[in-house]
VOBA-1610 file (N, C-alpha, C; in pm, whole numbers, padded with zeros to 5 digits, always signed):
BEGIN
Unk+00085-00117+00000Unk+00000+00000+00000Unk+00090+00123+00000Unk+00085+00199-00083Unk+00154+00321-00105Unk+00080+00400-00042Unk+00226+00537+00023Unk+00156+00623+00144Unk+00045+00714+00081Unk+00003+00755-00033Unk-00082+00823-00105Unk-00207+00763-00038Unk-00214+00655-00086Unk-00342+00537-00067Unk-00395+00539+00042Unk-00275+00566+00159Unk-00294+00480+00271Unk-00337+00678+00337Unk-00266+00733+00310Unk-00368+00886+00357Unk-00495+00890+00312Unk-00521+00866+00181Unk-00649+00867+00139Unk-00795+00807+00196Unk-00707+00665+00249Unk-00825+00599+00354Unk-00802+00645+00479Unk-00718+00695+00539Unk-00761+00778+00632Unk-00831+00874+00684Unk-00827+00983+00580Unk-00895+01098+00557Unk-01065+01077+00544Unk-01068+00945+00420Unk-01205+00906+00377Unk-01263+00816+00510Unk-01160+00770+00636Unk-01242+00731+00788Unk-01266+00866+00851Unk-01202+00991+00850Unk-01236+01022+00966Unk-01360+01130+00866Unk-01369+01183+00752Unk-01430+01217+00705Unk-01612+01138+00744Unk-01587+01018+00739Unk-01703+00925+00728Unk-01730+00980+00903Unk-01650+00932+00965Unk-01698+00950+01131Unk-01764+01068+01155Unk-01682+01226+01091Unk-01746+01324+01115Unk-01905+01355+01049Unk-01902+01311+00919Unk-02048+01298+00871Unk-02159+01192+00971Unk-02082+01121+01020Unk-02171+01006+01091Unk-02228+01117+01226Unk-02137+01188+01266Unk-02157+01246+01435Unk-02222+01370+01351Unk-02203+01435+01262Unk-02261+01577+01235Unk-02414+01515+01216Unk-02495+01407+01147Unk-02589+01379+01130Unk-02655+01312+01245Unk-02552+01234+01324Unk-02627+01215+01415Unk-02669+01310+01532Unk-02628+01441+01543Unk-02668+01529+01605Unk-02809+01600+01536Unk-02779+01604+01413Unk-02891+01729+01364Unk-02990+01611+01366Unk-02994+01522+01377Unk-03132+01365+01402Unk-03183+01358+01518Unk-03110+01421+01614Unk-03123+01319+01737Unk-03223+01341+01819Unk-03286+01485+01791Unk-03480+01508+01802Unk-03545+01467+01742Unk-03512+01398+01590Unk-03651+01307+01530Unk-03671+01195+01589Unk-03602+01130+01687Unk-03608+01041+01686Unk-03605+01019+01878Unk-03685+00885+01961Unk-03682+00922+02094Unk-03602+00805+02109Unk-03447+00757+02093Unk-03385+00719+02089Unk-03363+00618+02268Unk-03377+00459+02228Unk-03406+00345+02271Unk-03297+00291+02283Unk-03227+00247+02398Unk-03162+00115+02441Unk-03216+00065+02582Unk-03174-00041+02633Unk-03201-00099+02741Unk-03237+00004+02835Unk-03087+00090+02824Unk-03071+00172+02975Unk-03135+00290+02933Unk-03235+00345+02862Unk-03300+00457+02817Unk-03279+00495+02726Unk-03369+00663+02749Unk-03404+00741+02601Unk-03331+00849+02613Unk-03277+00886+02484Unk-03221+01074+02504Unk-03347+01167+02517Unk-03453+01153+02490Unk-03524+01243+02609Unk-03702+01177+02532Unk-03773+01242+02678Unk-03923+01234+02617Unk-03922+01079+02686Unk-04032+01002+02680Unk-04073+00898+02741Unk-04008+00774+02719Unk-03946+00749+02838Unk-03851+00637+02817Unk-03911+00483+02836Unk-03854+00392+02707Unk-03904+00285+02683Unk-03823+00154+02747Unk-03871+00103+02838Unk-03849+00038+02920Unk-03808-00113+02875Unk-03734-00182+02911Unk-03717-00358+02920Unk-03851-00386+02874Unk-03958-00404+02966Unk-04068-00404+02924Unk-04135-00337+02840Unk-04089-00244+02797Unk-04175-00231+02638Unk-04148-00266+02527Unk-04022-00276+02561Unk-03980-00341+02434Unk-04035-00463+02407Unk-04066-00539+02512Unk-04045-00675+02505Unk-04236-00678+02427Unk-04299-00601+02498Unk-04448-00631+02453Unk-04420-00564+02284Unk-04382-00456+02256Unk-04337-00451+02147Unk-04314-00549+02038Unk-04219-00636+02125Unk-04176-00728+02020Unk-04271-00856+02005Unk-04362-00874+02118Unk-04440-00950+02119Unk-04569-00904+02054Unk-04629-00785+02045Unk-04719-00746+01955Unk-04686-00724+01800Unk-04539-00713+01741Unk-04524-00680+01627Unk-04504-00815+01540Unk-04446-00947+01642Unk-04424-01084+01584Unk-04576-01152+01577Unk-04673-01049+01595Unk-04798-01146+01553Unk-04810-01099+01447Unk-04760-00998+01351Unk-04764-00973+01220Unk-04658-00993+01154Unk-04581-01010+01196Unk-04450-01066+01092Unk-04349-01159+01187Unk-04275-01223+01090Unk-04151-01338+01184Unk-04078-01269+01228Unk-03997-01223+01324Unk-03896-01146+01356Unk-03714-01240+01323Unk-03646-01199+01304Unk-03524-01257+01349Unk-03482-01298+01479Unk-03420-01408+01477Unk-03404-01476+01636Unk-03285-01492+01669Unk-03258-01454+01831Unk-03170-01415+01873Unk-03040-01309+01867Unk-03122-01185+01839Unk-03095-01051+01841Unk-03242-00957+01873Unk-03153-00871+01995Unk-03282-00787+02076Unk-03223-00679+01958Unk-03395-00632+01964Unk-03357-00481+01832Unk-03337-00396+01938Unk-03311-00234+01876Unk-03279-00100+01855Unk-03411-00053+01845Unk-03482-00014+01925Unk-03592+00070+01976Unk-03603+00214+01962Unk-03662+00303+01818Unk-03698+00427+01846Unk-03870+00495+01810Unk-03881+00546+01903Unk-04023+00586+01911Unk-03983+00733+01804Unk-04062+00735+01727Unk-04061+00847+01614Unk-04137+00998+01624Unk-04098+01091+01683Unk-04142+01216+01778Unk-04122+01338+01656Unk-04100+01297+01546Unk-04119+01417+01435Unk-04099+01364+01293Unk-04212+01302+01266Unk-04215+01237+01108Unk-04206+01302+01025Unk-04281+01446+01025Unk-04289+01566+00899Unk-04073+01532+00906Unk-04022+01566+00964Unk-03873+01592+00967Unk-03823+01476+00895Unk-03851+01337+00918Unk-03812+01190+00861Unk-03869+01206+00712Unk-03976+01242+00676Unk-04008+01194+00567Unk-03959+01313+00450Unk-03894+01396+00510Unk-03807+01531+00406Unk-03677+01405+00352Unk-03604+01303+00450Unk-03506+01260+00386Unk-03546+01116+00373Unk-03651+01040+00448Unk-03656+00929+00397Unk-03815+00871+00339Unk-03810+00849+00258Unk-03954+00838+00220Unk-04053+00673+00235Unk-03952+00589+00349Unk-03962+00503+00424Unk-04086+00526+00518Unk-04026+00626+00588Unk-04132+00653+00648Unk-04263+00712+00657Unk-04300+00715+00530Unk-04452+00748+00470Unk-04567+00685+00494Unk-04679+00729+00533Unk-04731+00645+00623Unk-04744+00639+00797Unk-04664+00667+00837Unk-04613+00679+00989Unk-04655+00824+01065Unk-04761+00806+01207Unk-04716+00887+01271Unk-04636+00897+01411Unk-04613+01027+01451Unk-04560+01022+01562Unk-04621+00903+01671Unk-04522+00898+01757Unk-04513+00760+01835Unk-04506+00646+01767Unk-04529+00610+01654Unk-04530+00478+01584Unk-04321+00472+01601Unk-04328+00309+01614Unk-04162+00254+01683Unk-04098+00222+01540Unk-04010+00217+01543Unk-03849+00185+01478Unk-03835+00081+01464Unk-03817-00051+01517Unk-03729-00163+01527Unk-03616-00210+01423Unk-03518-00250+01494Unk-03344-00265+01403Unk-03294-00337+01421Unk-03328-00425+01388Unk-03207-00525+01341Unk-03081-00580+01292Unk-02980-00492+01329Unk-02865-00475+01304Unk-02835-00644+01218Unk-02778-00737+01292Unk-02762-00848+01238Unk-02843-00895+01128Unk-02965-00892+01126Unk-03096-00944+01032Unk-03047-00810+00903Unk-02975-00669+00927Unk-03017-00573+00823Unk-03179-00592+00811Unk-03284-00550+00901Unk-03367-00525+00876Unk-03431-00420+00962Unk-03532-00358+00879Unk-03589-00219+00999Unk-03772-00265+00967Unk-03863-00238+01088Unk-03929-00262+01096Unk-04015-00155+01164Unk-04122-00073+01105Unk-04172+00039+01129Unk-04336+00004+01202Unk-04355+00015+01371Unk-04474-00080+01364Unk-04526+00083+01401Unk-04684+00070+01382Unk-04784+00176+01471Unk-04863+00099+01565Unk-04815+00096+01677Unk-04864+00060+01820Unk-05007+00097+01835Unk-05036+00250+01808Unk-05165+00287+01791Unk-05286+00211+01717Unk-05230+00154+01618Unk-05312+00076+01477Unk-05282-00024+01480Unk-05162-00032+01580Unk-05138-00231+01569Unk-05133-00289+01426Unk-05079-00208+01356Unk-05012-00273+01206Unk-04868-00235+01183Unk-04823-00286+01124Unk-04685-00250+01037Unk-04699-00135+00956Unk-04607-00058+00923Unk-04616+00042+00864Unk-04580+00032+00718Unk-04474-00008+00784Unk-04349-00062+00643Unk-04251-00157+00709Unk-04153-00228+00625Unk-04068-00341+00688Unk-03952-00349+00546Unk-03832-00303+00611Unk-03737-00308+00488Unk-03616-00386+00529Unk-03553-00346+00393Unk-03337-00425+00444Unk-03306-00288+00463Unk-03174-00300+00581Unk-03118-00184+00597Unk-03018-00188+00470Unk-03021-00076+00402Unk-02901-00066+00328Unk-02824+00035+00355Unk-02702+00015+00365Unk-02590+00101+00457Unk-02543+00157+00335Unk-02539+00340+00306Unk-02443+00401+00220Unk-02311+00355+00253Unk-02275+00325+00169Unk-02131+00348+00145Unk-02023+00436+00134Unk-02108+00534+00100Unk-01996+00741+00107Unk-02058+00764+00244Unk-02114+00724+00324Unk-02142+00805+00472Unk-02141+00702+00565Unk-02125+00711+00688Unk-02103+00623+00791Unk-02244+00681+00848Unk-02303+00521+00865Unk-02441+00520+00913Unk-02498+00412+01069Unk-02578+00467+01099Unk-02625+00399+01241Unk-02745+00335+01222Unk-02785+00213+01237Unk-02896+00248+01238Unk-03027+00272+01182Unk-03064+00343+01277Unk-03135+00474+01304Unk-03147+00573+01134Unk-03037+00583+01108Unk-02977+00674+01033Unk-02980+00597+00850Unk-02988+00478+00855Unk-02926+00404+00763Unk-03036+00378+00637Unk-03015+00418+00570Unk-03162+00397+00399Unk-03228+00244+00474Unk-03340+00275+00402Unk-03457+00142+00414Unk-03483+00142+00283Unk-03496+00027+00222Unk-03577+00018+00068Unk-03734+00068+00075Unk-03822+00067-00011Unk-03954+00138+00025Unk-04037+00003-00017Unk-03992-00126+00018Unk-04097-00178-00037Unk-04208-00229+00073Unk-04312-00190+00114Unk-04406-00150+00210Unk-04460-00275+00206Unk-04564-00372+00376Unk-04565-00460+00371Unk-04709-00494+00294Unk-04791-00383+00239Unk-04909-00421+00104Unk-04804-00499-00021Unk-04661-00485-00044Unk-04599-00490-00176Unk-04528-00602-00122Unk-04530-00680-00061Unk-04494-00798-00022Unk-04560-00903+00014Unk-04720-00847+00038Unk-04794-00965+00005Unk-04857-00994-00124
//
């Protein structure tokens, strides 16, 4: 590897990291952001919600087994659907689910007790993505049955 090369992928990591942290800041109010140990703000979703979560959303679809998802409750859709058009369809409070391992995202409305939409995560490749953050294909779960 010639030192040209080898700056070049450097630059193109930390480049990627800073796009990853600059976006994940200007995001981080659309979204009421879910792990075990809590939310970055607004109503925090508990062990137990997740879990009924996951137990109300696997009566409409198979889930992947043995991986707990990535939990976000969706607190500003007008804002989501300017960059992803995934989320069309969806309102506020309707959940996230992520499947990191599976690459799959799963958009339920708790309110309506349906699916919204259900995609593969597809990870850009020019941007470092989370997630949260990461393209969904649009094919909605009417276009899959």
């Amino acid at each position: 590897m010639t030192p040209k090369r080898f700056l070049l992928i450097v630059v193109l990591v930390v480049l990627l990291v800073a796009g990853g942290i600059g976006y994940y800041l200007w995001s981080r109010d659309t979204f009421d952001r879910n792990t075990t140990t809590g939310v970055a703000n607004g109503e925090e979703l508990t062990e137990d919600d997740v879990a009924e979560l996951i137990e109300a959303v696997s009566k409409h679809i198979i889930l992947p087994e043995g991986e707990e998802p990535v939990a976000a409750k969706i607190i500003d859709v007008d804002e989501l659907l300017k960059t992803q058009p995934f989320y069309r369809g969806a309102i506020n409070g309707d959940i996230l689910l992520i499947y990191q391992a599976a690459a799959k995202a799963i958009l339920y409305s708790p309110s309506r007790d349906m699916l919204v939409n259900v995609g593969p995560i597809i990870a850009d490749e020019e941007a470092d993505t989370t997630p949260v953050e990461a393209e969904v294909s649009e094919e909605t779960t009417e276009d899959a049955q």
